[in-house]
C-alpha positions as CSV (number, residue, x, y, z in Angstrom):
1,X,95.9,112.2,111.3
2,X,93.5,113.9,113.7
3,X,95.2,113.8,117.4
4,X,92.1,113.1,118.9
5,X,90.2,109.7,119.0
6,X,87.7,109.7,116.6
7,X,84.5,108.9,118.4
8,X,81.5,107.8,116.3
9,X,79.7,110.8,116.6
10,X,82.4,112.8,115.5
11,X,83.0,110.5,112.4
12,X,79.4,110.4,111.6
13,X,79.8,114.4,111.7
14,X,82.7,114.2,109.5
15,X,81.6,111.1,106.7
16,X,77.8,111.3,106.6
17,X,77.7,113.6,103.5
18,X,80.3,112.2,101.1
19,X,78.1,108.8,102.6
20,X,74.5,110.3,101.5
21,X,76.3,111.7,98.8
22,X,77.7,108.0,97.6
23,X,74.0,106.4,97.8
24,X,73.0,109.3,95.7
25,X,75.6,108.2,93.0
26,X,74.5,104.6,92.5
27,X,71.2,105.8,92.2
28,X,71.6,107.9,89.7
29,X,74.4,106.4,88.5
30,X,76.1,109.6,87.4
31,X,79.5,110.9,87.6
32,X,81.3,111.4,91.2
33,X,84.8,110.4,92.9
34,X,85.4,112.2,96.2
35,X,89.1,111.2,95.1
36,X,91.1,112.9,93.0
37,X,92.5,111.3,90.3
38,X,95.6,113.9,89.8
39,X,98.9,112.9,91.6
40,X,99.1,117.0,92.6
41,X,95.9,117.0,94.2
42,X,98.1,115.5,97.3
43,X,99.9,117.4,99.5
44,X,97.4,118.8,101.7
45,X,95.1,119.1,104.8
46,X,97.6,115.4,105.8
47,X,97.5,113.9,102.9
48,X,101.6,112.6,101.5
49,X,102.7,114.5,97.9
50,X,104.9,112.5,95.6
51,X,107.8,113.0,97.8
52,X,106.3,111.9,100.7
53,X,104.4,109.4,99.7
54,X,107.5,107.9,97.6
55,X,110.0,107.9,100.9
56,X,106.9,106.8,103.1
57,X,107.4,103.4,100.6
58,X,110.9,103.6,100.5
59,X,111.0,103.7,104.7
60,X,109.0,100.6,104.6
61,X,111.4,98.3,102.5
62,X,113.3,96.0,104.3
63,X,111.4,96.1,107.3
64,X,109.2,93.9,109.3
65,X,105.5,95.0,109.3
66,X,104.3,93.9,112.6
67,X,100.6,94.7,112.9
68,X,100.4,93.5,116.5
69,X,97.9,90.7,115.5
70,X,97.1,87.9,118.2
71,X,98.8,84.3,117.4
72,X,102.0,85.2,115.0
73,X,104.0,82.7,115.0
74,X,106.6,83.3,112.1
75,X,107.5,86.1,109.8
76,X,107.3,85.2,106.5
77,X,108.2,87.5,102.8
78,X,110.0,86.6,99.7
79,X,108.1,89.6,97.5
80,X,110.2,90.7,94.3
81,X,108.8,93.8,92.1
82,X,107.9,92.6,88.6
83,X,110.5,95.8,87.8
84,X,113.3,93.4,89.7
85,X,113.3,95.3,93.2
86,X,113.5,93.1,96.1
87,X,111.0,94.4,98.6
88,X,112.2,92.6,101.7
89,X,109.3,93.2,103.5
90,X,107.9,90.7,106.3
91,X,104.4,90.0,107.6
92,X,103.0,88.1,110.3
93,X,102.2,84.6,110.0
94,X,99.9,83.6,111.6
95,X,98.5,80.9,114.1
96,X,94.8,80.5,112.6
97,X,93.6,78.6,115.9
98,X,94.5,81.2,117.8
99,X,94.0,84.2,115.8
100,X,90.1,83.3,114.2
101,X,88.7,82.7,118.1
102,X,90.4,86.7,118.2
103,X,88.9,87.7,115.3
104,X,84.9,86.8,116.0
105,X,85.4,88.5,119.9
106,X,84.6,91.8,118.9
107,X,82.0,91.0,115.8
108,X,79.3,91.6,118.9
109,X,80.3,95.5,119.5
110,X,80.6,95.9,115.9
111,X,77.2,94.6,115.2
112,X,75.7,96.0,118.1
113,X,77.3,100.1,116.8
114,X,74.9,99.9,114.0
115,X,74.9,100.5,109.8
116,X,75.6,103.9,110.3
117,X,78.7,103.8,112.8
118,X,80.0,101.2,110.3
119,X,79.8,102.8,107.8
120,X,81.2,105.8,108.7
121,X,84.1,103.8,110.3
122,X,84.9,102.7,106.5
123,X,84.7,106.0,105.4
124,X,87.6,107.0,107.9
125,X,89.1,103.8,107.2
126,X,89.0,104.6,102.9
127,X,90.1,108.7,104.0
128,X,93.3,108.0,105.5
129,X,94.1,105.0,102.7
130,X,93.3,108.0,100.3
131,X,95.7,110.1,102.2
132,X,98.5,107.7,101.7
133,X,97.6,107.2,98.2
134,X,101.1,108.2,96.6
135,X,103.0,105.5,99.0
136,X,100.0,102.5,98.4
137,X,100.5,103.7,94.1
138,X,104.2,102.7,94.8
139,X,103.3,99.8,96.8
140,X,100.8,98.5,93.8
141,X,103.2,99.5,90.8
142,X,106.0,96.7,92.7
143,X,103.8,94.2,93.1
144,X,101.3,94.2,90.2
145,X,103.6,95.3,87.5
146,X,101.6,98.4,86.5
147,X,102.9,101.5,85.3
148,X,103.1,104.1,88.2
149,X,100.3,106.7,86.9
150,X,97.9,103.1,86.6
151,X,99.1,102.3,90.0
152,X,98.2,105.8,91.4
153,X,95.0,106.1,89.9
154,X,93.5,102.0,89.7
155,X,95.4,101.1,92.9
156,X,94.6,104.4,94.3
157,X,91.2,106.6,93.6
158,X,89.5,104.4,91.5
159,X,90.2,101.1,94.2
160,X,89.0,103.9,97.3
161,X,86.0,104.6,94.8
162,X,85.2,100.6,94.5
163,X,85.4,100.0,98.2
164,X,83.6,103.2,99.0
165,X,80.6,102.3,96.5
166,X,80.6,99.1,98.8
167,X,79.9,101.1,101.5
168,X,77.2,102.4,100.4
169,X,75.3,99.1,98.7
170,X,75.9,97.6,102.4
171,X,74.5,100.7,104.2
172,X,71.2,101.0,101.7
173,X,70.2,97.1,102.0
174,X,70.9,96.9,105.9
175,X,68.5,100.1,106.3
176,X,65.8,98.8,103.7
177,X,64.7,97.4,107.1
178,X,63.5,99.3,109.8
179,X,65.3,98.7,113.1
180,X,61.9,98.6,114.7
181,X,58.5,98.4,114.2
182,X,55.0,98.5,116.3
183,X,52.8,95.6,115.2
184,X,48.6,95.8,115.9
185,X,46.3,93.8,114.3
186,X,42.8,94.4,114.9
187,X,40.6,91.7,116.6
188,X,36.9,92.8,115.9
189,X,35.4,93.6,119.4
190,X,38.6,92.1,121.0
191,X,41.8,94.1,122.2
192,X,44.4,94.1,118.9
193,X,47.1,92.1,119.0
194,X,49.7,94.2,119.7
195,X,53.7,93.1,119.4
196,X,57.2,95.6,119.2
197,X,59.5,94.5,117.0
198,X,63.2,94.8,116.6
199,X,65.3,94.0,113.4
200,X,69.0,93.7,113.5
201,X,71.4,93.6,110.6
202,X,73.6,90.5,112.2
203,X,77.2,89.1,110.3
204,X,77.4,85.7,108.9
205,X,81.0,85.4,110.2
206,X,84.4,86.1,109.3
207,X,85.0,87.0,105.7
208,X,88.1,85.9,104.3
209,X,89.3,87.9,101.2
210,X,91.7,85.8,98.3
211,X,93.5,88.8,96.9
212,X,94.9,88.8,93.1
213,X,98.4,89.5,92.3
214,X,97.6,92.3,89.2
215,X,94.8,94.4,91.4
216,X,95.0,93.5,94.9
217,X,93.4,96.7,96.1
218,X,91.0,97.4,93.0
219,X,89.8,94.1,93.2
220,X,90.2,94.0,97.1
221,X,88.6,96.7,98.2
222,X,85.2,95.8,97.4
223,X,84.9,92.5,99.5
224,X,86.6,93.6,102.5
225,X,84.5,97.0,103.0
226,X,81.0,95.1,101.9
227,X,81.9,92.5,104.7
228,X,83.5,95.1,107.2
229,X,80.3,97.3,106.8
230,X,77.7,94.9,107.3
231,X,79.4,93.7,110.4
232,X,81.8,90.8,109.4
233,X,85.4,90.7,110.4
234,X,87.6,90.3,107.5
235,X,90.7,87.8,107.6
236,X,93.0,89.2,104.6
237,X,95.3,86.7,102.2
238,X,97.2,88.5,100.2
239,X,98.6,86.9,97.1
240,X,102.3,86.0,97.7
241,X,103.5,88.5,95.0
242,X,101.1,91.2,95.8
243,X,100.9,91.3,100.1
244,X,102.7,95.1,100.7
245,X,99.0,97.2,99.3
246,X,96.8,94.9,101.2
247,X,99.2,94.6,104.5
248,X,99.2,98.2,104.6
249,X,95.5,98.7,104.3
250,X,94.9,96.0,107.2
251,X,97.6,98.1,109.1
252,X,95.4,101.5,108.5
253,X,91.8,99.9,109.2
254,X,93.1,98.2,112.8
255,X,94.2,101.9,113.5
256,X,91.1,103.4,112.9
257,X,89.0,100.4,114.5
258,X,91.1,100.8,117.5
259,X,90.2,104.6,117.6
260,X,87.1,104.1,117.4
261,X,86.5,102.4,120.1
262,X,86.7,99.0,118.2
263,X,88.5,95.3,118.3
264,X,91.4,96.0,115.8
265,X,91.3,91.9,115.6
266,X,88.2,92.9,113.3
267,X,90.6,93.1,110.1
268,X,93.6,90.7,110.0
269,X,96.2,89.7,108.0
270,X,97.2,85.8,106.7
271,X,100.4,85.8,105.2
272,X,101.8,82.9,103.4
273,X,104.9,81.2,103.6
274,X,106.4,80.0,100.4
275,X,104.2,77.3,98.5
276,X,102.3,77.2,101.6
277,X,99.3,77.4,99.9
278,X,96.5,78.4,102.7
279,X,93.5,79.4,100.8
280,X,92.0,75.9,100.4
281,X,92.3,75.5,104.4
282,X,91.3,79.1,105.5
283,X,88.3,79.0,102.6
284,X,87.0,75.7,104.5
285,X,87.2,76.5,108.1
286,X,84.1,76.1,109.9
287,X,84.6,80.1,111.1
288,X,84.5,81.5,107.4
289,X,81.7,82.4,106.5
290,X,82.2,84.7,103.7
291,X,84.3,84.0,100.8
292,X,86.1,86.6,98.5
293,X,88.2,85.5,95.5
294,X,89.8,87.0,92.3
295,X,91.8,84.9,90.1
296,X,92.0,81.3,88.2
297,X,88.8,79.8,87.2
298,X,90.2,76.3,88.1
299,X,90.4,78.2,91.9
300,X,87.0,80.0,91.5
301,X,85.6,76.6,90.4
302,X,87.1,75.1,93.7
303,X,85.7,77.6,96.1
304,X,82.3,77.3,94.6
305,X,82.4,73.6,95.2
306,X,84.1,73.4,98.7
307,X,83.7,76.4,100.8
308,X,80.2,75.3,101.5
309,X,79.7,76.6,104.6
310,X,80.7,80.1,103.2
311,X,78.6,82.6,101.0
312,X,81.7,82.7,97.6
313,X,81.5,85.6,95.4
314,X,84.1,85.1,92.6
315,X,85.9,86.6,90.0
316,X,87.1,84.2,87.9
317,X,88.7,84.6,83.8
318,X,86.0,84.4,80.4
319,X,86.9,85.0,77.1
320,X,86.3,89.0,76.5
321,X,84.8,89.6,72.8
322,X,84.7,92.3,70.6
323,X,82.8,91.9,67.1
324,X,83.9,94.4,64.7
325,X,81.1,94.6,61.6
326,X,81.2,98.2,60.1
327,X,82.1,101.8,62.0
328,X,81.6,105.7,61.1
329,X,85.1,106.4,62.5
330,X,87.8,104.2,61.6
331,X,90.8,106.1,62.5
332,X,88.6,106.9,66.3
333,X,88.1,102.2,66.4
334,X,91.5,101.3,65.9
335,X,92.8,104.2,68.1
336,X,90.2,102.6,71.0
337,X,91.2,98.8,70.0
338,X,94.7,99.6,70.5
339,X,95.1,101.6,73.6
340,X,92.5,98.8,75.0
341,X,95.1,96.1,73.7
342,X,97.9,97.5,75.3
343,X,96.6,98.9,78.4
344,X,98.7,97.4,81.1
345,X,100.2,94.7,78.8
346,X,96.4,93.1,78.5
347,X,96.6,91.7,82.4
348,X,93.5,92.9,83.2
349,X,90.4,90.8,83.4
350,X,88.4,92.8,80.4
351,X,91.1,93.2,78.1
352,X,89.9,91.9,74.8
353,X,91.2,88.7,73.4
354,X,89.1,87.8,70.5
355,X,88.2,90.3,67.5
356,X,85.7,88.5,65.3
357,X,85.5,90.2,62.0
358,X,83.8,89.2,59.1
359,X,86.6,87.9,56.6
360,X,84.8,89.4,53.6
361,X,85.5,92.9,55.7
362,X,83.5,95.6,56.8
363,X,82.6,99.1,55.7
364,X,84.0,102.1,57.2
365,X,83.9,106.0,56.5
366,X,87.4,105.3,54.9
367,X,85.2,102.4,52.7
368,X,85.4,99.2,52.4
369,X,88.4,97.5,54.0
370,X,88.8,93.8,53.6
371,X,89.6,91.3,56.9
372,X,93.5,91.9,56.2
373,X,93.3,95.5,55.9
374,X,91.5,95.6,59.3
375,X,94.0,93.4,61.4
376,X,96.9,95.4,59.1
377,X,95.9,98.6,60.5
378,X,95.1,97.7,63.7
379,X,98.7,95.9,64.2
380,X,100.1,99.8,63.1
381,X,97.8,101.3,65.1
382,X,99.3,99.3,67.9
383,X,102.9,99.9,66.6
384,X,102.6,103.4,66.6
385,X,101.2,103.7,70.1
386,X,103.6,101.6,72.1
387,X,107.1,102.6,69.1
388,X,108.2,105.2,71.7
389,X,109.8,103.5,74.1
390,X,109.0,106.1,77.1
391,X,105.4,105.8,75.7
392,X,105.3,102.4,75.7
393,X,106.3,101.8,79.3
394,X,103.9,104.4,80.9
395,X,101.1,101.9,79.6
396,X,102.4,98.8,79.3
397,X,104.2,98.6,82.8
398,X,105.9,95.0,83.4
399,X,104.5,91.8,83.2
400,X,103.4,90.3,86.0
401,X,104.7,86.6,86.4
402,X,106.7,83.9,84.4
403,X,103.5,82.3,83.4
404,X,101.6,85.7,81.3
405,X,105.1,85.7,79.7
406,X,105.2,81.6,78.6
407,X,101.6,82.6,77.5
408,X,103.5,85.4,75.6
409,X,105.7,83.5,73.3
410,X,103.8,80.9,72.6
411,X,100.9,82.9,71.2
412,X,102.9,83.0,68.2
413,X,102.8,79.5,67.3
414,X,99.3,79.6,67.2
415,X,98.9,81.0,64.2
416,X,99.8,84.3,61.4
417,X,101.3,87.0,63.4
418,X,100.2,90.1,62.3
419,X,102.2,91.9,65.0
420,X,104.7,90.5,66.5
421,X,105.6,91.8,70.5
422,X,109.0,93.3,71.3
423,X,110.7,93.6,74.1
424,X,111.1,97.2,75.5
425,X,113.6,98.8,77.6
426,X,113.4,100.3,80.8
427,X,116.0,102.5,81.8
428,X,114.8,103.0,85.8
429,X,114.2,99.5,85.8
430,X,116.5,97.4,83.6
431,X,115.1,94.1,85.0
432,X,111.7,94.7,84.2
433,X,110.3,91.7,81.5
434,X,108.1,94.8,79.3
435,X,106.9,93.1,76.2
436,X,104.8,94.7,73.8
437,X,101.6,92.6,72.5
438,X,101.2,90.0,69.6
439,X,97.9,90.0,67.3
440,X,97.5,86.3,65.5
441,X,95.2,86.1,62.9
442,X,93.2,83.0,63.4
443,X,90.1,81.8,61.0
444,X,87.0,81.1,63.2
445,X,85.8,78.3,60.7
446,X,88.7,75.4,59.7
447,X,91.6,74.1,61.7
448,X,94.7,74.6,60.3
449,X,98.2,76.4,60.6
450,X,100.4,73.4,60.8
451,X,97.9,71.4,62.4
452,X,97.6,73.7,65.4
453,X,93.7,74.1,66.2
454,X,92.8,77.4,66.3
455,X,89.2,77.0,68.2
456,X,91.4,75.5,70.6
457,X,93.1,79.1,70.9
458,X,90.3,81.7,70.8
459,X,88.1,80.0,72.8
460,X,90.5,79.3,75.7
461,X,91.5,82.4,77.5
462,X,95.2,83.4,77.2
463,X,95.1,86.2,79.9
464,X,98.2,89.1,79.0
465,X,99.0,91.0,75.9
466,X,98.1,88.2,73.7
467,X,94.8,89.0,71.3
468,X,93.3,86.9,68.1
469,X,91.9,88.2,65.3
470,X,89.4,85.8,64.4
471,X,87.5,85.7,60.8
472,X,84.4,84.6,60.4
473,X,82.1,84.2,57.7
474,X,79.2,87.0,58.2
475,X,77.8,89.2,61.2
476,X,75.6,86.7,61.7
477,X,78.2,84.3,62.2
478,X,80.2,86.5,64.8
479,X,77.0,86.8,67.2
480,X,76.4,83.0,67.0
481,X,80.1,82.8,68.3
482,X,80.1,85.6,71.1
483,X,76.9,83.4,72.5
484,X,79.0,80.6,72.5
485,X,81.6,82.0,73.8
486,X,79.8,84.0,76.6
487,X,77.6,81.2,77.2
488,X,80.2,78.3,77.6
489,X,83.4,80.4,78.7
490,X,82.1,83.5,80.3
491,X,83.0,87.6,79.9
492,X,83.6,90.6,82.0
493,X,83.1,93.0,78.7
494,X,82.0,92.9,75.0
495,X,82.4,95.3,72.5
496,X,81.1,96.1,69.1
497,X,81.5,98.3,66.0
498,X,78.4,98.2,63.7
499,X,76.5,101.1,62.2
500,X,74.1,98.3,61.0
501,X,70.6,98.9,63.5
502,X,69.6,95.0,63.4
503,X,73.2,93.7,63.6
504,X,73.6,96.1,67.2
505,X,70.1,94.7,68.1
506,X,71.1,91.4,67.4
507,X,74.8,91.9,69.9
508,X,72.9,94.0,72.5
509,X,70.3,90.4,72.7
510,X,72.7,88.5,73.5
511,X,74.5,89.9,76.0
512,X,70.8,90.5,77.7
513,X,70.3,86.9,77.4
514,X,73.7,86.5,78.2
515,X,74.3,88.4,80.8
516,X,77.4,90.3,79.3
517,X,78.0,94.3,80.1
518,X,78.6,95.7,76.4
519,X,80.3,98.9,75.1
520,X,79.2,99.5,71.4
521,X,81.2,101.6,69.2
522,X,83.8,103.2,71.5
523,X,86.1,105.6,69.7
524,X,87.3,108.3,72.5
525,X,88.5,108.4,75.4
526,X,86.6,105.7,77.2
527,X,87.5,102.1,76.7
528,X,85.8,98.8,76.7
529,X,88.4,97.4,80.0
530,X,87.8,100.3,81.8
531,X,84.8,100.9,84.9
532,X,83.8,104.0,86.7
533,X,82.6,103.2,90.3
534,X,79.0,104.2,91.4
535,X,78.0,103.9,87.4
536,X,79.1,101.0,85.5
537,X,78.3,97.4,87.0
538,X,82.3,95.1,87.1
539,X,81.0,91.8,85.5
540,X,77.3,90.8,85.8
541,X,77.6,88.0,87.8
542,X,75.4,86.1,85.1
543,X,77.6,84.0,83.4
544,X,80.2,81.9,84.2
545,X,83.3,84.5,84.0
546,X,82.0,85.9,88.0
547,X,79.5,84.8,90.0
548,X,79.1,88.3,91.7
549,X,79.4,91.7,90.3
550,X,80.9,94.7,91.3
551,X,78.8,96.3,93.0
552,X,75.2,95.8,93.5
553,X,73.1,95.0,96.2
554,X,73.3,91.3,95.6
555,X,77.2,91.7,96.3
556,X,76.1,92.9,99.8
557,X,72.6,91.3,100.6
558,X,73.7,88.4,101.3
559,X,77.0,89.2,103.8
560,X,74.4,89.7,106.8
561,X,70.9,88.5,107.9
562,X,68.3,90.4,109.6
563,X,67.2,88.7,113.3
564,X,64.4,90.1,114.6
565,X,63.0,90.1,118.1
566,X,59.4,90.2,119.3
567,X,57.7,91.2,122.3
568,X,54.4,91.9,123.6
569,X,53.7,95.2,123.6
């Protein structure tokens, strides 16, 4: 950290490039991370190594995190790693009454400093999270469950690259408006009317941000920079399992806000005691204006109905599709299918669930291979990915809660497992619940299997390592039901294998009409769960599995209105 105060010249010094050079990313859409993804990279010019970074964690155990925010009036923790560490960490509770009237008394400097001091405030805020990103992949690994190199790079560079991508969608639609303007119009022989105008990007209001228990800085990021950049103040509430990554970025961004010449009240933390349950009454308050929430649908649903004083961008659960018709590279599909399945024991919002394949089979360069030879290899594909144990924990990590593991063992009454899940060992972490996933073959056109219902199953979403294989009678038949599904349920990602030109035609229509983001015929290194910042949109925002996506300019619009002032010239 820099001894001197950063002032906002000096910061704009510092941050405008990798800014301009963010803007020029989602425009082209290309490649770019100003953060490395490599766990070595660390080490220099202030930023923590492994080492460091781990005891920078470990020193924070235990303790009680006092962010010197206005109104606490309790201490409040309880958080247990899903690897069976007790954190013992304790937050601020706070007083709302007292700490919201803090909260909006400096929204008039930060409004009045401008898009560009904002931003560049951000950027300082994102560089010295980045610094600390060995001790925050620690942090996220013992509260979310994933496996530490996930942790590091989704919880670390990839989250950084979501909020800075925020950054720069907030700073390109609050400068698509001049910030003045000289206004004539001509009056024939008369003297022109003549007027000088001023526009000013102004905040709707505090923004409160709902944070998820599997990405709370991944999915965090975004809403708390769009709002902090476009001149909100941000009220944080973490979710009880998951408050250490998010209390520590509140504790770095009223740092550099107080550097800066700023209200550190700007950001602020709202922990929770137990079964408190404060999200309802924080997401109605008169003061919120600005609503951020990943999670339930049920939830989602809620906000959408009640905050209605507040702008609500959700994330909320769909039922993710892949249709598997015909591919050129067998061995490449199930290789893809089966990382995808397993990655982070499936608790990610685009995980697939449902594999609709047509149960007279599909054709392959291997040949033809029938509906049981398909979900056969797959469930080997699977068992030889995760049948080292070392192997298996580096990408499954631990599962998350009590309920993905119910979810878990009762997937297998729901029809013929073709795989069944295991339990795996960790050595470093014998309490860790690491379960490997379960494929059930369902049939997409009778009910039966001992009277269970299998619509009932693949078109409810059974979020963790739990995926159906679903026959169906023809392609046809499996576009009809990824409509239905997309239309009625919602999806963060499809996917497809076809070599068959009118059958891709026919998937990539629907998800234009259905507003899905697709990945067709994946075989490397890229999978259908995963999202690059600055290139590839996070939902759509067009159906009913998020009403926002990550990030366009509608996710930022929206945060701020423009005021303008007129005067007589």
């Amino acid at each position: 950290m820099a001894a001197a105060e950063p002032t906002a010249h000096a910061l704009i010094a510092q941050h405008r490039p990798t800014l301009d050079q963010a803007l020029e990313a989602i425009r082209t859409r290309a490649y770019w991370s100003p953060h490395p993804e490599h766990p070595k990279a660390y080490g220099e010019n202030g930023s923590l190594d492994a080492a460091a970074g781990k005891a920078a964690f470990d020193a924070v155990l235990h303790t009680r995190l006092d962010l010197g925010q206005p109104g606490t009036d309790d201490w409040v923790g309880g958080e247990v790693s899903p690897y069976g560490v007790k954190l013992g960490v304790t937050y601020p509770h706070a007083d709302v009454d007292t700490l919201l009237p803090a909260m909006r008394a400096g929204q008039g400097a930060w409004r009045d400093a401008g898009a560009e001091v904002r931003a560049v405030v951000c950027l300082e805020i994102l560089k010295r999270i980045s610094d600390r990103t060995h001790e925050f992949a620690h942090a996220v690994m013992h509260t979310s469950g994933q496996a530490f190199m996930m942790a590091f790079q989704a919880g670390g560079p990839h989250a950084q690259d979501r909020g800075l991508e925020a950054v720069a969608y907030a700073y390109a639609e609050q400068v698509r408006t001049p910030g003045t303007a000289e206004w004539s119009k001509p009056q024939g022989k008369r003297d022109p009317l003549a007027l000088t105008k001023r526009f000013t990007p102004v905040p709707r209001g505090i923004a409160l941000l709902i944070g998820c228990n599997t990405f709370p800085t991944w999915n965090g990021y975004p809403g708390l920079f769009a709002s902090l950049a476009t001149g909100n103040a941000v009220l944080v509430k973490p979710h009880p399992r998951a408050v250490l990554p998010l209390a520590l970025t509140v504790g770095v961004a009223r740092e550099v806000l107080a550097e800066a010449g700023f209200d550190p009240n700007l950001v602020a933390l709202a922990a929770e005691r137990p079964g408190e349950g404060i999200a309802k009454t924080l997401a109605t308050r008169p003061e919120i204006r600005i609503v951020d929430y990943t999670g339930s649908t049920a939830f989602g649903d809620w906000l959408e109905a009640n905050a209605r004083q507040a702008q609500v961008y959700t994330e909320k659960a769909g039922v993710n599709t892949v249709i598997v018709e015909s591919t050129a590279n067998y061995k490449g599909m199930l290789a893809n299918l089966a990382f995808s399945l397993s990655l982070y024991s499936g608790q990610m919002c685009t995980t697939p669930q449902n594999l609709l394949i047509p149960r007279d089979g599909i054709r392959t360069d291997e040949g033809a291979k029938t509906f049981d030879e398909v979900v056969a290899d797959l469930a080997r594909s699977i068992d030889g990915l995760l049948g080292d144990d070392a192997r298996a924990n580096a990408l499954l990590g631990a599962i998350v809660n009590p309920d993905v593991k119910a979810r878990l063992e009762a997937a297998a009454g729901l029809g013929e497992v073709a795989l069944a899940s295991r339990e795996v060992s960790n050595p470093e972490f014998p309490d860790a619940i690491v379960r490997t996933p379960v494929l059930v073959k369902l049939d997409g056109a009778r009910k039966y299997w001992d009277g269970a219902d299998d619509e009932a199953a693949y078109m409810g979403e059974c979020f963790g390592p739990v995926s159906f294989a679903v026959a169906v009678d023809s392609a046809a038949d499996a576009v009809a039901l990824l409509r239905r599904t997309v239309r009625e349920k919602g999806a963060m990602t499809v996917g497809a294998y076809t070599t068959d030109a009118e059958v891709e035609r026919a998937i990539e229509e629907v998800c234009l009409e259905e507003a899905a983001q697709l990945s067709l015929n994946l075989t490397g290194g890229v999978y259908v769960n995963q999202t690059a910042a600055f290139s590839d949109f996070h939902g759509s925002g067009g159906n009913p599995a998020a009403n926002a996506a990550l990030t366009d300019g509608a996710f930022v619009a929206n945060r701020f209105r423009v005021v303008e002032v007129r005067r007589d010239a």
